[in-house]
C-alpha positions as CSV (number, residue, x, y, z in Angstrom):
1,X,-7.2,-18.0,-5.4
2,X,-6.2,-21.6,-6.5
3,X,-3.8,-23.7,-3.8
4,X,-2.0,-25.8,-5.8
5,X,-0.7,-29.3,-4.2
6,X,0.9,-30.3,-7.3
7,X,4.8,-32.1,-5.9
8,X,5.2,-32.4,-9.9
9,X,3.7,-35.8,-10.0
10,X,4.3,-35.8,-13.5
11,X,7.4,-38.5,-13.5
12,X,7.7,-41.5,-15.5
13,X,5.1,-44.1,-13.5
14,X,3.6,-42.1,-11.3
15,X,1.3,-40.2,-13.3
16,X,2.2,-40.5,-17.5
17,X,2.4,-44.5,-16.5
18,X,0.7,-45.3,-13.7
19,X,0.2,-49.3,-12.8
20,X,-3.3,-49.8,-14.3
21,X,-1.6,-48.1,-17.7
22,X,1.3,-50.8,-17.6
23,X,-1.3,-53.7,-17.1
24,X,-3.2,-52.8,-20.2
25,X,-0.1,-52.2,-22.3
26,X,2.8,-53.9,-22.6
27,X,5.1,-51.5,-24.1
28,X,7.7,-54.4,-24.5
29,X,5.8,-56.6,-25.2
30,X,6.7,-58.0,-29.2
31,X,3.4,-58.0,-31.5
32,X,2.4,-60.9,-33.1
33,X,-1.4,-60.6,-33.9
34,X,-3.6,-57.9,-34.4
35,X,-4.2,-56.9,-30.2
36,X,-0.5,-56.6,-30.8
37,X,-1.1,-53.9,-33.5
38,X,-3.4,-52.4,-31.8
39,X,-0.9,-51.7,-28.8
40,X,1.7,-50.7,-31.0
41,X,-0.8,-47.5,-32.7
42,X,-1.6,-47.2,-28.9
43,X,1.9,-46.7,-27.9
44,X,2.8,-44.3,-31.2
45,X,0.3,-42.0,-30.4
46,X,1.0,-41.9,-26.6
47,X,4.4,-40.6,-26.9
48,X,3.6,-38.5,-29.7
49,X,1.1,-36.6,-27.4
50,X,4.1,-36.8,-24.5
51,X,6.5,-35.0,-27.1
52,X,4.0,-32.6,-28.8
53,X,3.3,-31.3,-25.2
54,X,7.1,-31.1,-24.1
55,X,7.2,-28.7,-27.0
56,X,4.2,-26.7,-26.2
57,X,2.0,-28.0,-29.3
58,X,-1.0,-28.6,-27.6
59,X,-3.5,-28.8,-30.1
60,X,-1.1,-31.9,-31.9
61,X,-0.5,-33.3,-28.4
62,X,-4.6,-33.3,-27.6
63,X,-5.3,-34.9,-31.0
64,X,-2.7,-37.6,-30.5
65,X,-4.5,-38.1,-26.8
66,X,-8.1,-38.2,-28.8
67,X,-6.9,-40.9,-31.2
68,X,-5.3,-43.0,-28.1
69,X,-8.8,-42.7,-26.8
70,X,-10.3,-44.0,-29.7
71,X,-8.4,-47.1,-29.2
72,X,-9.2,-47.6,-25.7
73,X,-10.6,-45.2,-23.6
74,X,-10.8,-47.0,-20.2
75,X,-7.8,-45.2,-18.3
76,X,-9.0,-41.9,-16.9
77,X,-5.0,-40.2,-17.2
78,X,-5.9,-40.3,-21.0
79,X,-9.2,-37.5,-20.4
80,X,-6.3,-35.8,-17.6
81,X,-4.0,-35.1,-19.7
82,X,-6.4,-34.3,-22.7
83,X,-8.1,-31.5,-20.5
84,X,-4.9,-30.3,-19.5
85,X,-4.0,-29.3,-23.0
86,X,-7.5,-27.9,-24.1
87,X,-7.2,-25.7,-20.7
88,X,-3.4,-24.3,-22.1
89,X,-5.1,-23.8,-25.4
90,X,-7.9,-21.4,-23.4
91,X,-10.0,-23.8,-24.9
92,X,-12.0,-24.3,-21.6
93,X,-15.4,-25.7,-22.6
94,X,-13.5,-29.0,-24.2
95,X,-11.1,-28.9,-21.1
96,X,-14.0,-29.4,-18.9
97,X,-15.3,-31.9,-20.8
98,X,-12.5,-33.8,-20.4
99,X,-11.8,-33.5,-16.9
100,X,-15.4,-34.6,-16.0
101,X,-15.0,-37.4,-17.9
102,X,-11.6,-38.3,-16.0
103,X,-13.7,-37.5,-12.5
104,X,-16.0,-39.8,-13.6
105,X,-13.6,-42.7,-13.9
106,X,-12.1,-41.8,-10.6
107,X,-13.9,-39.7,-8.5
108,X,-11.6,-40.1,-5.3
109,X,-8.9,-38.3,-7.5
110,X,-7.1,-35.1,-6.2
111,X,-5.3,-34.1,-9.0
112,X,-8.2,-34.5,-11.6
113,X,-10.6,-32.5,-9.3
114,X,-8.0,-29.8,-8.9
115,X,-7.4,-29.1,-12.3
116,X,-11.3,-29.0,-12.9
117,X,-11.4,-26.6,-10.3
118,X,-8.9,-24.4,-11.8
119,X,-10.5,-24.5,-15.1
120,X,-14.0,-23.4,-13.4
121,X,-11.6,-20.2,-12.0
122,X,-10.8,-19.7,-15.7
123,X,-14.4,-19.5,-17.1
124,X,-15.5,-17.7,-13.6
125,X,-18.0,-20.0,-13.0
126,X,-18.0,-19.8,-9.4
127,X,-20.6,-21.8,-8.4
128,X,-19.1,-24.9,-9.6
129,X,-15.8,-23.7,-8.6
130,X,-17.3,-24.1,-5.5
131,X,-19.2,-27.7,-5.8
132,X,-15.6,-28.8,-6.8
133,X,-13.7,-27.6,-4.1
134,X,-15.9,-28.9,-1.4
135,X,-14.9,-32.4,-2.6
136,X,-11.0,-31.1,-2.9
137,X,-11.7,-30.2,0.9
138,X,-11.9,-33.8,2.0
139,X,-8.3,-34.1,0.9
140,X,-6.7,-31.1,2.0
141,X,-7.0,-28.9,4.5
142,X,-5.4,-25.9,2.6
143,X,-9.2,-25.7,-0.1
144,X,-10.7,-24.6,2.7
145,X,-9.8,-20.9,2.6
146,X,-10.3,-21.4,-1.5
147,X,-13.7,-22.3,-0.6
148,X,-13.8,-19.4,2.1
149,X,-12.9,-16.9,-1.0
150,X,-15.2,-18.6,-3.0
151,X,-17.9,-17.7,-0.4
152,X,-17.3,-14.6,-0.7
153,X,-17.1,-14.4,-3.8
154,X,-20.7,-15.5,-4.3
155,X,-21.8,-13.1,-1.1
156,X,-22.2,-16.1,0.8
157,X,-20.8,-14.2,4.1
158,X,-22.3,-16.5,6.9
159,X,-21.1,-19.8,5.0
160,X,-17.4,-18.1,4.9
161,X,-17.5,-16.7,8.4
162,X,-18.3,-20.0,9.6
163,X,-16.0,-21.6,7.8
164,X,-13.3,-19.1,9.1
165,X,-14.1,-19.3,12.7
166,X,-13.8,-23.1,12.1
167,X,-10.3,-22.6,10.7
168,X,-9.1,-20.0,13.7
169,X,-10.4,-23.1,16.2
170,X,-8.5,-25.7,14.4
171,X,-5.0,-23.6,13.4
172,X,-5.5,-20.6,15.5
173,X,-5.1,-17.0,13.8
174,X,-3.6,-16.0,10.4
175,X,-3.0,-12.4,8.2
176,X,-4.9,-13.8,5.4
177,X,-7.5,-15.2,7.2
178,X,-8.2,-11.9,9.0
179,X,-7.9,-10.2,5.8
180,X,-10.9,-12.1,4.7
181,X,-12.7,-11.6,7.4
182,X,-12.1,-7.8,7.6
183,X,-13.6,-8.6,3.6
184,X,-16.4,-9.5,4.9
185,X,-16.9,-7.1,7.6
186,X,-16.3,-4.2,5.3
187,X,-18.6,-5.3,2.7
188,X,-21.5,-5.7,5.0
189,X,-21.0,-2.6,7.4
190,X,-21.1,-5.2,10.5
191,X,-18.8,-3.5,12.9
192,X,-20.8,-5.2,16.1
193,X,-19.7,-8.8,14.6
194,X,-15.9,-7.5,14.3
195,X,-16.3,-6.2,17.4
196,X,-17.7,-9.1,19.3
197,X,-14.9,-11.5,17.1
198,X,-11.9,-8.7,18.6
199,X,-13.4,-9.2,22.1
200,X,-13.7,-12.8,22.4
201,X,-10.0,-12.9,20.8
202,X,-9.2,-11.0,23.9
203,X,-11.1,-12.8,26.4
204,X,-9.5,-15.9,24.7
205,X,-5.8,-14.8,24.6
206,X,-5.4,-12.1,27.4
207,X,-1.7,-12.3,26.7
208,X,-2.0,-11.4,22.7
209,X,-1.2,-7.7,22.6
210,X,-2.3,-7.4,18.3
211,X,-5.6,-8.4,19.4
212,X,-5.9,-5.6,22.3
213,X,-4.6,-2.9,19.1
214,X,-6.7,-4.2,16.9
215,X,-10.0,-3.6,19.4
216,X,-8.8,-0.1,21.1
217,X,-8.6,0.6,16.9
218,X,-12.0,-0.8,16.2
219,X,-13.5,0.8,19.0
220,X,-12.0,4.4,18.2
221,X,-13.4,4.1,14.4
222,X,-16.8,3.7,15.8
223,X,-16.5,6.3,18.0
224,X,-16.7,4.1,20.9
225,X,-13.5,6.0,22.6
226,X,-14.3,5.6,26.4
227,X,-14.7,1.6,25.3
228,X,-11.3,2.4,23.1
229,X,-9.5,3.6,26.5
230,X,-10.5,1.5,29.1
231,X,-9.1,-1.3,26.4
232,X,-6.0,0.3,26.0
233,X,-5.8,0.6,29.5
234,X,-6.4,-3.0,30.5
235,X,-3.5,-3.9,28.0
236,X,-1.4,-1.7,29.9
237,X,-2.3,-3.4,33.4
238,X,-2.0,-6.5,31.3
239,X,1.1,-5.7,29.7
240,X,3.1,-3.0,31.8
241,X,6.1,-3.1,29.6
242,X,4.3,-2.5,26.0
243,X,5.1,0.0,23.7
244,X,2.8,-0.1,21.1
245,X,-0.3,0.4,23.5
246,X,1.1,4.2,23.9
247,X,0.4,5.0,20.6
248,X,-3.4,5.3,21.7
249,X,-2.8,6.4,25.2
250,X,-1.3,9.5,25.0
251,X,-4.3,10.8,22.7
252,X,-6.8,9.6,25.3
253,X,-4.7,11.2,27.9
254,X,-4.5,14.5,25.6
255,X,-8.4,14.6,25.1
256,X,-8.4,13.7,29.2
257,X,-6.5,16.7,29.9
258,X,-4.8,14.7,31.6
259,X,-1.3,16.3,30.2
260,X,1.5,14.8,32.6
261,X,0.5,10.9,31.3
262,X,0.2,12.0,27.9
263,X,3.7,13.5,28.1
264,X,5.0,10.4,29.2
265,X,3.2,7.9,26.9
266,X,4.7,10.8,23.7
267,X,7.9,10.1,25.7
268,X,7.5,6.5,25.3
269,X,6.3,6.6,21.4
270,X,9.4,8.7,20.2
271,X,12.0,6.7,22.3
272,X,10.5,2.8,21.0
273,X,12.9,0.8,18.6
274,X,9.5,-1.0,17.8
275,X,7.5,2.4,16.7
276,X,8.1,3.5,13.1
277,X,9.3,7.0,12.0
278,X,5.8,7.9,10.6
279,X,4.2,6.9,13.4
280,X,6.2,8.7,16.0
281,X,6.0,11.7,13.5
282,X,2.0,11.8,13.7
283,X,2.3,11.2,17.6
284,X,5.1,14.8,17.9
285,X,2.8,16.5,15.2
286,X,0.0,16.0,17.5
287,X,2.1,17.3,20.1
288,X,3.0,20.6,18.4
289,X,-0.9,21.1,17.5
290,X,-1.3,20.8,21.3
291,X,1.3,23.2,22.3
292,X,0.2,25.3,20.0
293,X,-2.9,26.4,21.8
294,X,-1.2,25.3,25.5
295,X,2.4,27.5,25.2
296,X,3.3,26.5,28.5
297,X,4.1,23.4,27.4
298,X,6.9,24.3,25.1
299,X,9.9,23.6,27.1
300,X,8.8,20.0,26.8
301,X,7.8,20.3,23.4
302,X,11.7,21.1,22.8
303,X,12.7,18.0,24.9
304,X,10.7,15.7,23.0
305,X,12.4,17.2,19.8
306,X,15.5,16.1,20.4
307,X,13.9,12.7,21.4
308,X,13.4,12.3,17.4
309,X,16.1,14.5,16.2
310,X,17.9,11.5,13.6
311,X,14.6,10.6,12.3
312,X,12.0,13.7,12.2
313,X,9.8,13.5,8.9
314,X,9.3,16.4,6.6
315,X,5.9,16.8,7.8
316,X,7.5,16.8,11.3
317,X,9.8,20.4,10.6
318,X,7.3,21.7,8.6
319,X,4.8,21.4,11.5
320,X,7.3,22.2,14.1
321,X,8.5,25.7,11.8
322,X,4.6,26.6,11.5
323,X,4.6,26.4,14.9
324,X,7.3,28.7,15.9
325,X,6.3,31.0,12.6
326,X,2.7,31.5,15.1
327,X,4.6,31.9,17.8
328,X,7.0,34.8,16.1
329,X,10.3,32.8,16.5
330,X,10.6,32.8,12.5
331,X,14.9,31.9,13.4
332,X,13.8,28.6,14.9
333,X,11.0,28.3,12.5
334,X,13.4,29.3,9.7
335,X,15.9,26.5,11.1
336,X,12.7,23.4,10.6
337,X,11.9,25.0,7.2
338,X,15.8,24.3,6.7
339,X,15.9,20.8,7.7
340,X,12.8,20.0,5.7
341,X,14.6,21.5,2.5
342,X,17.5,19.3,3.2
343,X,15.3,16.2,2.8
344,X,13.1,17.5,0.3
345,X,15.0,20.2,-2.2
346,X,13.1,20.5,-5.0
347,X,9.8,21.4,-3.1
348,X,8.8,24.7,-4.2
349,X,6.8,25.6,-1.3
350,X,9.4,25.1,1.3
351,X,11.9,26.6,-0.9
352,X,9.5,29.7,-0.9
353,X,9.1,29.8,2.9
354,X,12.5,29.4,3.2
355,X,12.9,32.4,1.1
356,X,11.0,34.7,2.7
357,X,11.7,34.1,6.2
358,X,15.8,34.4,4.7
359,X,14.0,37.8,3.7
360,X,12.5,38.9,7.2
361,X,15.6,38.1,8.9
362,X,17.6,40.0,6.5
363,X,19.8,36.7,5.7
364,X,19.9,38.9,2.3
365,X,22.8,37.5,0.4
366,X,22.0,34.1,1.6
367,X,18.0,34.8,-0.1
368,X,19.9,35.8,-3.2
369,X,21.9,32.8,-3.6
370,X,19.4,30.7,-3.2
371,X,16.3,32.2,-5.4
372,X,18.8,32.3,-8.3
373,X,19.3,28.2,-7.6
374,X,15.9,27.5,-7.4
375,X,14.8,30.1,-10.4
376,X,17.1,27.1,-12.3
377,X,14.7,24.6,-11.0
378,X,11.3,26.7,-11.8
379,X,11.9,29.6,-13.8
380,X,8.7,30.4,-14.6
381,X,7.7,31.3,-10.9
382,X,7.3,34.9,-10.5
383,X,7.7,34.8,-6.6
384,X,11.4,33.8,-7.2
385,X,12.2,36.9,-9.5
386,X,10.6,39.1,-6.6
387,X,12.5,37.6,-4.1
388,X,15.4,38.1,-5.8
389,X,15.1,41.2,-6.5
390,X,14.3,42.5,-2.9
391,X,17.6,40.5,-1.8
392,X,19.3,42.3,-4.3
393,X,18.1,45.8,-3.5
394,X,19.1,45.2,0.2
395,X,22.6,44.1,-0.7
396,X,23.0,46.8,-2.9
397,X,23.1,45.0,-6.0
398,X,20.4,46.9,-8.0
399,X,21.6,46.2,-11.3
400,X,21.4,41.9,-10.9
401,X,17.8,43.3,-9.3
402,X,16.5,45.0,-12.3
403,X,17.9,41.9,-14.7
404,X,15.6,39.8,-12.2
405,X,12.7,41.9,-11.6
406,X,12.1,42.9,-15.3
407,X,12.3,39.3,-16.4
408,X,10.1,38.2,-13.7
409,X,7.3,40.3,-14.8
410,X,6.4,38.4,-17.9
411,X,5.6,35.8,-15.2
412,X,2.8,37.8,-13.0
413,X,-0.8,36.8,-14.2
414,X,-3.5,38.5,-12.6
415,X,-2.1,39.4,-9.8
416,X,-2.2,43.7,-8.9
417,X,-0.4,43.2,-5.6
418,X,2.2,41.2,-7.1
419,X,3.0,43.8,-10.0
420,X,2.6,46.6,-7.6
421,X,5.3,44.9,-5.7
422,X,7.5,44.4,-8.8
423,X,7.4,47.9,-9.5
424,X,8.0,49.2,-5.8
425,X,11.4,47.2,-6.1
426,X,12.2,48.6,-9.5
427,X,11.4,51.8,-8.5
428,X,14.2,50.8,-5.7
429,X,16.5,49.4,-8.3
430,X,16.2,52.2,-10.4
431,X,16.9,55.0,-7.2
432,X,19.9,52.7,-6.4
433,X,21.8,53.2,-9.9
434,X,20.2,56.7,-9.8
435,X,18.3,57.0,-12.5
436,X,15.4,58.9,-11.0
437,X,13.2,59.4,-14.1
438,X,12.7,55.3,-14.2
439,X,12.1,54.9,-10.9
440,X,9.5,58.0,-10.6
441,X,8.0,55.9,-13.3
442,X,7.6,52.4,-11.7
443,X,6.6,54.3,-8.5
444,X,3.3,56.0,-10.0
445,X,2.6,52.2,-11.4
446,X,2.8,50.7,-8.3
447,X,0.6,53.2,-6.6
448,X,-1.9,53.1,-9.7
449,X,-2.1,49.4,-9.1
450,X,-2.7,50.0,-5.3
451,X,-5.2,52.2,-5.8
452,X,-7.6,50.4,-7.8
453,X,-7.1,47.4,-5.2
């Protein structure tokens, strides 16, 4: 929360020596009476303190400052650097002490309100966090969004509104300051004030296109949409040449109906440098979902794959092969599923759907390559072992289809159909290698099972 100022000040004779220090002792100056041995203890025990905090011994470094006190107590620097070394200690109630003591002496100074203000941080006392940093404000600038966060802190939301408003006037906008706000605004539940802030941005700064995003947003969470279009719209008139401003178009023009604009502002998303990947991805998933229930759209659903083909997300294929799976293309569907295993290997249920549509298209040998791999990865899921041993069967490999199927077993937990279907492809297995006894056997198991279904 703190802004600190500090341009270490702490050089020889600007703050260890400063003037008024200088005038009161003369370091140099050759005792000859008692004031003179006065200095001299005065002078020990100042650069005892100096060396005892250059090796991080604050408490020795704080009791050499206390017994420079005692000797003369009227430069304030002596209660600064005394509180500094109680606040390193964590002793904060004697730090404070201190520090007040140096405000007191000079009340105009910066540094010695700062570091009080830091040590009110430490303690959390917030309300005279607060009483310090207003005074800090009259020197800097910068307090003022400490004093904003302090508002908050203390649920003072009109006093830091105010004050932010005041700061977007005098330094126009900023991230933080709009995170604070957005603070606010989602603490109290006051849409209508973000709102009314957004618009006035706009009316303000027609030209600033994160203001229009940030409205058409607003307005869309609230459910405000027709106010969220006819925003996104303006920007457009505005703006002819933005790209971001599509990314909320084409769903208006999707709920419209009207599907020839929405084409072109999905067009426009999955073609922009400025667009991320995840973005354009939820913008084509949307897409797929709409083709889905409107097939004659699926030409263009193809062109606008091959708008994203370098970058398409997981979640991209995987929608793209569901959607082809519903429409029973499972070799295009079974070419997504592939891609998305590509980027993400070890994900069992891709690997599974890959699997069994390797199955259904009787890409056997390829099926029985691949279970053994992933039976490596996660050998304790049945599924695998079935898979396996159907691939087998169909390549007329019964006896690696038996090893699998038998061992798989162990692995089926409540789950009839499964075990039904385990014994259907031993009963194969077995027929294969003919040994007709066994699979007569796993036969009447399977049908057992079956029948109690």
């Amino acid at each position: 929360m703190k802004t600190k100022l500090y341009i270490l000040l702490l050089i020889f004779g600007i703050l260890i020596f400063p003037k008024h220090l200088h005038a009161q002792v003369d370091f140099n100056k050759r005792p000859d009476d008692d004031l003179g041995n006065v200095e001299d203890q005065f002078q020990e025990y100042f650069f005892e303190a100096l060396k005892q905090k250059g090796i991080e011994n604050y408490q020795k470094s704080a009791d050499a400052f206390l017994k420079c006190i005692e000797i003369n107590d009227s430069d304030p620097v002596l209660y600064f650097e005394l509180g500094k070394n109680y606040k390193a200690l964590k002793n904060y109630g004697a730090a404070e002490d201190a520090l007040k003591k140096a405000v007191s002496k000079s009340p105009e100074n910066e540094w010695f309100l700062d570091e009080l203000y830091d040590v009110y941080i430490q303690q959390g006392e917030m309300n005279k966090a607060l009483k310090t940093v207003k005074q800090l404000v009259k020197f800097h600038p910068d307090y003022k969004q400490d004093l904003a966060s302090l508002y908050i802190e203390l649920k003072k939301y009109k006093d830091a509104l105010k004050l932010l408003d005041e700061m977007d006037e005098q330094l126009g906008y900023s991230q933080d300051r709009d995170y604070m706000r957005n603070q606010i605004y989602n603490i109290t539940g006051n849409d209508d004030d973000r709102i009314e802030n957004l618009e006035e941005r706009v009316k303000n700064n027609p030209e600033d296109e994160s203001s229009y995003l940030r409205l058409i947003y607003r307005y869309s969470e609230t459910g405000a949409t027709k106010k969220a279009f006819d925003t996104a719209k303006r920007l457009q008139r505005i703006n002819p040449e933005s790209q971001l401003v599509h990314l909320a178009l084409y769903k208006f023009y999707l709920d419209e109906g009207d599907t020839t604009n929405a084409i072109n502002s999905v067009k426009v998303v999955l073609t922009s440098s400025l667009i991320k990947p995840d973005a354009k991805a939820k913008v084509l998933n949307d897409f797929v979902k709409f083709v889905a229930k409107n097939p004659e759209y699926e030409s263009t659903l193809v062109e606008l794959t091959s708008l994203v083909s370098e970058d398409k997300s997981v979640k991209t294929l995987l929608e793209l092969g569901a959607y082809y799976l519903k429409s029973d293309d499972k070799e295009k569907a079974l070419n997504y599923y592939e891609e998305a295993l590509k980027q993400e290997p070890n994900e069992f249920k891709i690997i599974r759907d890959v699997l069994l549509l390797q199955i259904d298209l009787n890409k056997d040998a390829q099926a029985a390559k691949q279970s053994m791999e992933a039976l490596e990865v996660f050998p304790a899921q049945a599924i695998l072992y079935l898979i396996n041993g159907v691939a087998n069967n169909k390549i007329k490999q019964p006896e690696k289809a038996i090893e699998s199927l038998e061992m798989g077993l162990d692995y089926v937990v409540d789950n009839p159909k499964m075990e039904a279907d385990f014994y259907k492809q031993l009963s194969e297995a077995y027929k294969q290698v003919n040994n007709i006894s066994q699979s007569e056997t796993f036969a009447k198991k399977a049908a057992a099972l079956l029948k109690d279904q």
